[in-house]
N, C-alpha and C positions, 0 to 999 in steps of 0.2 A: 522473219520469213514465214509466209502463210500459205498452204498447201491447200490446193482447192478438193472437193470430194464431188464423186458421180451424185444424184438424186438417189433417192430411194427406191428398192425397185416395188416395182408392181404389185398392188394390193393382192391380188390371187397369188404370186409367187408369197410375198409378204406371208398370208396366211398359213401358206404349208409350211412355210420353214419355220414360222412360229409353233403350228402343231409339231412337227417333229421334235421342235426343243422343248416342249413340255413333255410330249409323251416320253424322251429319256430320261429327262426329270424326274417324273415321276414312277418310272419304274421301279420296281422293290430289290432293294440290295439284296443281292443272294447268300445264304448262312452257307461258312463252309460245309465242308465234307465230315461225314461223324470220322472223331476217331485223330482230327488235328489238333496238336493243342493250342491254346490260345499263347500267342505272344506278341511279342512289339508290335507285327509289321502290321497287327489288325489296328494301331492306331496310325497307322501311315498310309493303308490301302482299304478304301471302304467297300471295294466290288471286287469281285473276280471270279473266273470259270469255275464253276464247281466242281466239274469234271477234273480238270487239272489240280486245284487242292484237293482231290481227293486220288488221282494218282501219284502227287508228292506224298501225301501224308501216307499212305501205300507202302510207298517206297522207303520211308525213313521207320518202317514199321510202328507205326501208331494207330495201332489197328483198334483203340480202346479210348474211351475219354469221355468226356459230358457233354462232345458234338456241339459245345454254343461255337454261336458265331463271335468272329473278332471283334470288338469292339470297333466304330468309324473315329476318325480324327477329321476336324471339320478341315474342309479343302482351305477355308479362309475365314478368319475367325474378327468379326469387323468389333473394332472399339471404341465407334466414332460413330456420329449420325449419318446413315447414308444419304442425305441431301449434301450435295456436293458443294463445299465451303467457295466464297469468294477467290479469284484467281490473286493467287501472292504476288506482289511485283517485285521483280529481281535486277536489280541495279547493274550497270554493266553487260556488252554482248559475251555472248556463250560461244564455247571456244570450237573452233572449227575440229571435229574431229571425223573424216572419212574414211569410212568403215572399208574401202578398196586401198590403202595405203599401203605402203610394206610393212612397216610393222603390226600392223593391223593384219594384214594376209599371213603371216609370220602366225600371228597369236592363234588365228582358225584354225590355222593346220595344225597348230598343237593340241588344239581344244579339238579336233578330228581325232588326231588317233591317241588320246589318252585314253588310261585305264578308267578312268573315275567316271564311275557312270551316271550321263548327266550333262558331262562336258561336250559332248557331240552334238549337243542344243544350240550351241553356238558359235557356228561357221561361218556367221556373217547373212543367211540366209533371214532371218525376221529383222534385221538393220534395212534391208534394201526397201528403197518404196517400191511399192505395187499398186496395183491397183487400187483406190478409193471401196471402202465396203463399208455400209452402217450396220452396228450392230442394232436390231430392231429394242433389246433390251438398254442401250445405252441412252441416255440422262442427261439431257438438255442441260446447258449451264449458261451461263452470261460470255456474251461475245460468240457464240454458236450464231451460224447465217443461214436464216432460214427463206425459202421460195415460196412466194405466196399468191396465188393466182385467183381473180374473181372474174366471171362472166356470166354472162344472161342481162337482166335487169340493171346491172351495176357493173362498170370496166375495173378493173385494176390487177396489175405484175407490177411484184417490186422484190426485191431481196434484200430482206429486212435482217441487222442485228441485234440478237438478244440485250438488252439495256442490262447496266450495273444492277436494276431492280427487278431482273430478269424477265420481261416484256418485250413486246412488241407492237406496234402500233397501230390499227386499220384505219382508214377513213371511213366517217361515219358509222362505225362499231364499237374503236376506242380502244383503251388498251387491253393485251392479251396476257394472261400470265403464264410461260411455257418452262420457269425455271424449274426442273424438277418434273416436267414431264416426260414420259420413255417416247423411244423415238415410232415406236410403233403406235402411239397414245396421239401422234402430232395430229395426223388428218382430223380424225373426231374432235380435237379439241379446237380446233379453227375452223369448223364445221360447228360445231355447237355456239359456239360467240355468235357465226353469222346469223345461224337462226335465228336468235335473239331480234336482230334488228329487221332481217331479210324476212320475210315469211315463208316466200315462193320466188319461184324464174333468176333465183341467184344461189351459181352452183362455184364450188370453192376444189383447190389443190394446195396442198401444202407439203412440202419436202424438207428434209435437213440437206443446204445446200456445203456449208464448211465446219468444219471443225476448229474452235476455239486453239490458235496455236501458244504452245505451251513448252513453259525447259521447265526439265525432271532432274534433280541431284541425284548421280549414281553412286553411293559410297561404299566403304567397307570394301572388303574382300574380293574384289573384280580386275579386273586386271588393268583397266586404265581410267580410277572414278575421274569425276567431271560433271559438268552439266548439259546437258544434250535437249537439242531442237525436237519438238517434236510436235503432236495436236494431240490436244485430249481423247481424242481414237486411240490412240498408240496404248497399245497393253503394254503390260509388267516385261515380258520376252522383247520387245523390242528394244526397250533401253537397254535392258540388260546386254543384250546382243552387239548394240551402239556401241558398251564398255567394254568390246573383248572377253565381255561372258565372266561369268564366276569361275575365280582362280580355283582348278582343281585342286591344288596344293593344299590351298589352304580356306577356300569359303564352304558356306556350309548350302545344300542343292535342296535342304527340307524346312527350314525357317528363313525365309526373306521378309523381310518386314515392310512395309510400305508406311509414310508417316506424312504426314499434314500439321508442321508447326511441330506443338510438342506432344502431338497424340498419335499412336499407332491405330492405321485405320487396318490394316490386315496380315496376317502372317500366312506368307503363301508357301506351301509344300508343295517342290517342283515334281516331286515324286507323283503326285497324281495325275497332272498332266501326263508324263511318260508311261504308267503303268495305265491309267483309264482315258487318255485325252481329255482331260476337263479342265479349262482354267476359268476361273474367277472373273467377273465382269468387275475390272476397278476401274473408273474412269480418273482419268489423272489432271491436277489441274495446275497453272503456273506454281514453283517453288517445292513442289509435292517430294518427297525423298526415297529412294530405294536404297534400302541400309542390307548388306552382305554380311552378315554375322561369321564367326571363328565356323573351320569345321568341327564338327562334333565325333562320336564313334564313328570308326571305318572298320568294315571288315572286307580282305581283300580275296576274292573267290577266281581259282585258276582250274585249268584242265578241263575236263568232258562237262561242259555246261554251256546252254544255250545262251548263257548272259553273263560270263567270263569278267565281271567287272569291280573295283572298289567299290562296296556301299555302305551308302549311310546311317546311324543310325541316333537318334536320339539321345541326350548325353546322359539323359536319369535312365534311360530304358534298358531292361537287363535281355539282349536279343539272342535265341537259341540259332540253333543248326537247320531244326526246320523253317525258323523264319529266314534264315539265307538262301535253304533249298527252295523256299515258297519265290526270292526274288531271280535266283541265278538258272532254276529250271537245270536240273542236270539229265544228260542225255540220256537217250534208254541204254547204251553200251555200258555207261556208269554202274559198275556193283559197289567201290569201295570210297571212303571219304577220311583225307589223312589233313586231322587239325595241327596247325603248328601254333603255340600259343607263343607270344611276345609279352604275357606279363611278368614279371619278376627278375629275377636276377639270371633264373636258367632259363633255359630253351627246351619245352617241352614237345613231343609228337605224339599224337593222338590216331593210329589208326583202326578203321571200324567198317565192315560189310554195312549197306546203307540200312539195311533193316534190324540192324541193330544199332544205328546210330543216334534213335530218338529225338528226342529233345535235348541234345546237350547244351548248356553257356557256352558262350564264348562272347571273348572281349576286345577291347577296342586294342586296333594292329595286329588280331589274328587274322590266320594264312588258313583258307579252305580250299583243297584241292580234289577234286572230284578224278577217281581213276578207273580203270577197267583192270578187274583182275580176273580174267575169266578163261577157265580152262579148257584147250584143246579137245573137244569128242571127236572129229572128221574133219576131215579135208576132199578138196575137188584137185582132181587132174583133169586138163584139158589133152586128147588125141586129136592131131591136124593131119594131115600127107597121107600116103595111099597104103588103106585097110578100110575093114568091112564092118566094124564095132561104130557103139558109140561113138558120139565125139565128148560127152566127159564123164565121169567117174568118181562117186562118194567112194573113200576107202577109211578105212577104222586110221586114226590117229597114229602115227609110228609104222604104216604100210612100209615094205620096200618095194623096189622097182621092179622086181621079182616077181611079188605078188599082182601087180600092174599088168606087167609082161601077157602071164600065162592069161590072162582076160582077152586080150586083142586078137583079134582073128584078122592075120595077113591076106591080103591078093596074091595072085600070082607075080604082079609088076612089083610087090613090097619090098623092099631093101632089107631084109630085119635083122641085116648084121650092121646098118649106120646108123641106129638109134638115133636122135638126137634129143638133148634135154636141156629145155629155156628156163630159168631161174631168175625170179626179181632181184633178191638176195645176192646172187652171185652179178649179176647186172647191177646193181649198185654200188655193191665194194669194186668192181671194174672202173665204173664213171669216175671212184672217189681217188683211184690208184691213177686215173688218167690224169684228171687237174690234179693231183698232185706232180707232176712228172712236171705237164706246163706248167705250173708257178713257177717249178724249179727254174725251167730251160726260160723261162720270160726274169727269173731276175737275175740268170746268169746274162743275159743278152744286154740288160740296161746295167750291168755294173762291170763292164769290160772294161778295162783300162785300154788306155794306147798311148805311143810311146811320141809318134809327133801328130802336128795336124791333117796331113795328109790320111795317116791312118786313124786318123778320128774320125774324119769325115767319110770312110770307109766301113769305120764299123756302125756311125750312124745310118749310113743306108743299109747296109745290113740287120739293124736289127730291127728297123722300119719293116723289114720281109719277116724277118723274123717274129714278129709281132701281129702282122696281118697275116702268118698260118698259123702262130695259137690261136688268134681267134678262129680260125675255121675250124680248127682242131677240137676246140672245145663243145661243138655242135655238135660234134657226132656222138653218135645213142650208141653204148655198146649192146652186146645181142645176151648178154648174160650166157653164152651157152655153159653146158659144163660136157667134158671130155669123161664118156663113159665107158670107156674099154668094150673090153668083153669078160666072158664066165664069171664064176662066183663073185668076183669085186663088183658087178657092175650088177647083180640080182641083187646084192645086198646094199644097195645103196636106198638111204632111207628118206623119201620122198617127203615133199616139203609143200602148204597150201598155193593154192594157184601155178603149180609147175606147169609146163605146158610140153607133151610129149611130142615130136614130130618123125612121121615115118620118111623117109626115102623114097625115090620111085626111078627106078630101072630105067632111066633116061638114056644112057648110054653117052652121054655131054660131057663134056671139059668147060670152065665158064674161064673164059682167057682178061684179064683186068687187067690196072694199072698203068705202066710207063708202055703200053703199045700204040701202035698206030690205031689200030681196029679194035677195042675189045667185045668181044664176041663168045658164044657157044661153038665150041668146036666137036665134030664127033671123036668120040673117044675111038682110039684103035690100037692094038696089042703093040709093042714093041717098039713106040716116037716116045722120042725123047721128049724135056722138056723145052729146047730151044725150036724142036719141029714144032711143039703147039704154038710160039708165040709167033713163030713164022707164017705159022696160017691167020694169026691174026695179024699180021701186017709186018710184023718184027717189031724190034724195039724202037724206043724214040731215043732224041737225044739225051733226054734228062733221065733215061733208065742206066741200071748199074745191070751188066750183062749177067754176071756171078749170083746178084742177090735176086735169088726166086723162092715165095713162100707159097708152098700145098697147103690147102685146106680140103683138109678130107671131109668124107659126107660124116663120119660120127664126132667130126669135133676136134678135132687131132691137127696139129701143125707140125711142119718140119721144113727147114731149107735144104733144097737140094741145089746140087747144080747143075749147069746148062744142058749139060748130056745124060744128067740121071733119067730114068728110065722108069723112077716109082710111083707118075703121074696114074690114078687108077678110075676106072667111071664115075662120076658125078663127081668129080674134085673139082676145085675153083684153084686158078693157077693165077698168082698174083706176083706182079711185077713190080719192086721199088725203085722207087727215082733214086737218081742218085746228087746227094748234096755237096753243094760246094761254100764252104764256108773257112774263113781266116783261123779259126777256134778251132782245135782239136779235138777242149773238152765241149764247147759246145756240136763237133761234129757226133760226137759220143752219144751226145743226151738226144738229139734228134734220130738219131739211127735208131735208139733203145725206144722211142716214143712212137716212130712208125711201126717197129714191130708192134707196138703192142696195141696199137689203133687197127693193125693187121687183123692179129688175132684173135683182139676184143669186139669187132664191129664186122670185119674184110671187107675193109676198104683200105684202098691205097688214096693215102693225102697226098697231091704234090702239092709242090713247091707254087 
């Protein structure tokens, strides 16, 4: 199968994207920061921000040292002549393997979210074709189609291929030698032939029109080796990608070997690609091998670090903590770093403030986990609702509410006997007490027995309802409040970061909810009961339970009254629960016990 490619582009484009790729060529690898010390990863990363090794090295207190730079490890270390050998011919077709398959899809999503970092390379994204591109550096070989255009003085188009003696052939010019030319070398070089015969009024174009197609052996360590389609364009990442990528488990992401017969033409470290974007110009030709070698050292980096990952490391190479820190970037919140060593027979832990955790060893299977261990000096309270202060407030670490208190300056409309006080803390142990309630009440509802089919098929529609209001149930946000009384218990209660205080305001409102017709604000007025407030909003509905009424006071506070109580007082919320009707006793039980507490953790009334 032969995959055609665009033309070349345009000599002006051509030249800038040539200048760009020299001038980062040849820009000067930068020396780390004084004071880091030299280890492994400077034979694994030849460039990086100074800036940042030198706020790692900061960080790991290395504030001292002989400041060389790391030594570089060549991206690709070639051991074969770069003239690109004969295409191998390989007997038999190459097996159909498409990279959108399920199991195929299957393999990406796991090479998605694995820890090995590395593995994320390979999603199936460098397997798809795309768009046709020449690389300008890439090296003409035999069976390359090249566009060759003459006009003025002398006609001729034709799209010629490269011969086995790597040629092509003009009329009356004769043959051309292009094996081993770069692609950005082709124009001048079919321009200078013409010369030769042409003198003047004949003017020449020449393009790389295809790419020689070729199968690559994908072996070793990948997740599904084989031989794969592809054109001597196709880099090292494509096949590799073809194969469902390098088994995290167990290949290794910093020696890939690339081979031609029984020679190793380069050992590619996938590590610089990821850390600098650079990969290697190999062109590949039919029978070529990509061999996946064993993994080698891993060390496994968790917690407060920007790059949370397994990494690799060389199997002779003895790598420190700062060379983890130099890969994993640990957060600025990160003070402390707790080693767990896996060599030997015990299990040892290692923990260390990061400034004094230097250059420690560590070895292949150890656990680095980057923590925050940093002490409380202040907290922020937030003021909402109606008063004259701020709206928020630095207090010394261990303030009480007390102290809070005497700061705020009330209005005349201020409530400042209903406090109210919003807690994350308290709002999440509420959430965690609700789904626990619904798991319970949702696996009593699917493990009901019944006694014949009639009542099977009774309690299946029931717990069909039963199941469509845990899930609405589980939606709802509780309000975290917490219920602060009044006098001394309630100064001395000791404030916690991000609280959020809320004032009252003199409304004079009743908010009427739940199983009513209407629910509504009602005006508050001295001496109506609670069945007068729900009458003004419309009365009850059918699925209300007349008896069960729950007060929500303005500072937090609940209590059921009943129909004729009289203790509804300004700004209360007066909530109305429905009433259930279900075959289950104990499941009448758990639902009753779950709207109260959807009542008092959220006030809202769920129905049915």
């Amino acid at each position: 199968m032969r995959r055609t490619c665009r033309p070349m582009p345009s000599p002006g484009r051509l030249a800038l994207g040539l200048s760009l790729a020299f001038t980062a060529l040849a820009a000067p690898l930068p020396a780390l920061a004084q004071g880091l010390p030299p280890g492994v990863m400077g034979q694994m990363l030849q460039s990086a921000d100074p800036a940042t090794l030198a706020a790692i090295a900061n960080a790991m207190g290395n504030t001292g040292g002989s400041g060389t730079s790391l030594p570089a490890m060549p991206l690709a270390v070639p051991t074969a002549s770069p003239n690109p050998a004969q295409p191998v011919p390989v007997d038999g077709a190459a097996p159909s393997v498409a990279p959108g398959n399920t199991a195929a899809s299957g393999q990406y999503v796991a090479n998605a979210v694995s820890p090995v970092f590395g593995a994320q390379l390979f999603t199936g994204a460098f397997a798809r074709a795309g768009a046709a591109h020449f690389n300008p550096d890439y090296v003409i070989i035999p069976g390359d189609q090249v566009v060759l255009r003459l006009w003025g003085a002398f006609q001729y188009a034709q799209v010629q291929t490269v011969d086995p003696q790597g040629n092509v052939f003009l009329p009356n010019i004769g043959p051309i030698h292009l094996a081993g030319v770069r692609n950005q070398d082709l124009q001048r070089v079919i321009t200078g032939a013409a010369a030769g015969t042409f003198r003047s009024n004949v003017y020449v174009y020449a393009s790389l029109a295809e790419a020689q197609p070729v199968r690559v052996f994908v072996g070793g360590f990948v997740r599904r080796p084989g031989l794969y389609d592809g054109t001597s364009m196709d880099g090292l990442l494509h096949y590799l990608d073809a194969a469902g990528g390098i088994d995290p488990d167990r290949g290794t992401f910093i020696d890939v070997e690339v081979k031609r017969g029984e020679q190793v033409r380069a050992h590619v470290n996938l590590y610089q690609f990821l850390f600098r974007g650079v990969m290697p110009p190999l062109p590949l030709a039919d029978g070529d091998v990509i061999f996946v070698g064993p993994r080698q050292q891993t060390v496994t980096v968790l917690g407060l670090a920007n790059n949370a990952n397994v990494f690799e490391f060389p199997r002779n190479a003895h790598p420190t903590t700062a060379d983890v820190a130099l890969l994993a970037g640990p957060q600025p919140v990160a003070t402390h770093m707790r080693i767990t060593r896996a060599t030997g027979p015990i299990r040892n832990v290692d923990y260390r403030p990061l400034g004094e955790a230097g250059a420690l060893p560590v070895g292949n299977g150890d656990t680095i986990e980057f923590t925050s261990d940093q002490k409380n000096g202040t907290i922020t309270v937030r003021i909402e609702g109606e008063h004259e202060s701020r709206q928020e407030y630095v207090l010394p670490y261990g303030a009480h509410l007390g102290d809070l208190l005497r700061q705020i300056r009330f209005s005349e409309r201020s409530d400042a006997t209903s406090i109210q006080l919003f807690r994350q803390s308290v709002k999440d142990r509420q959430k965690t007490m609700l789904d626990a309630s619904l798991h319970s009440l949702e696996q009593a509802a699917l493990t009901a027995r019944s006694g014949t089919n009639d009542e099977s098929q009774l309690r299946h529609n029931e717990a069909d309802l039963i199941l469509q209001w845990i899930d609405r149930a589980r939606k709802v946000q509780p309000l975290g409040q917490v219920v602060i009384g009044q006098g001394p218990a309630r100064d001395d209660l000791l404030l916690e970061n991000g609280d959020l205080l809320r004032v009252p305001t003199r409304d004079g409102l009743v908010l009427v909810s739940g199983e009513v017709l209407f629910p509504n604000a009602v005006a508050w007025q001295a001496g109506l009961d609670a069945t007068s407030y729900v009458e003004r909003a419309g009365g009850f509905t059918q699925k209300s339970a007349a008896r069960r009424i729950v007060v929500a006071h303005a500072d937090g506070s609940f209590e059921e009254v009943a129909a004729q109580s009289r203790a509804v007082r300004s700004g209360d919320d007066l909530l109305v629960l429905p009433r259930i009707d279900t075959k289950s006793r104990q499941i009448l039980k758990d639902m009753t016990q779950i709207l109260y507490q959807i009542a008092v953790s959220a006030k809202v009334v769920l129905g049915l």
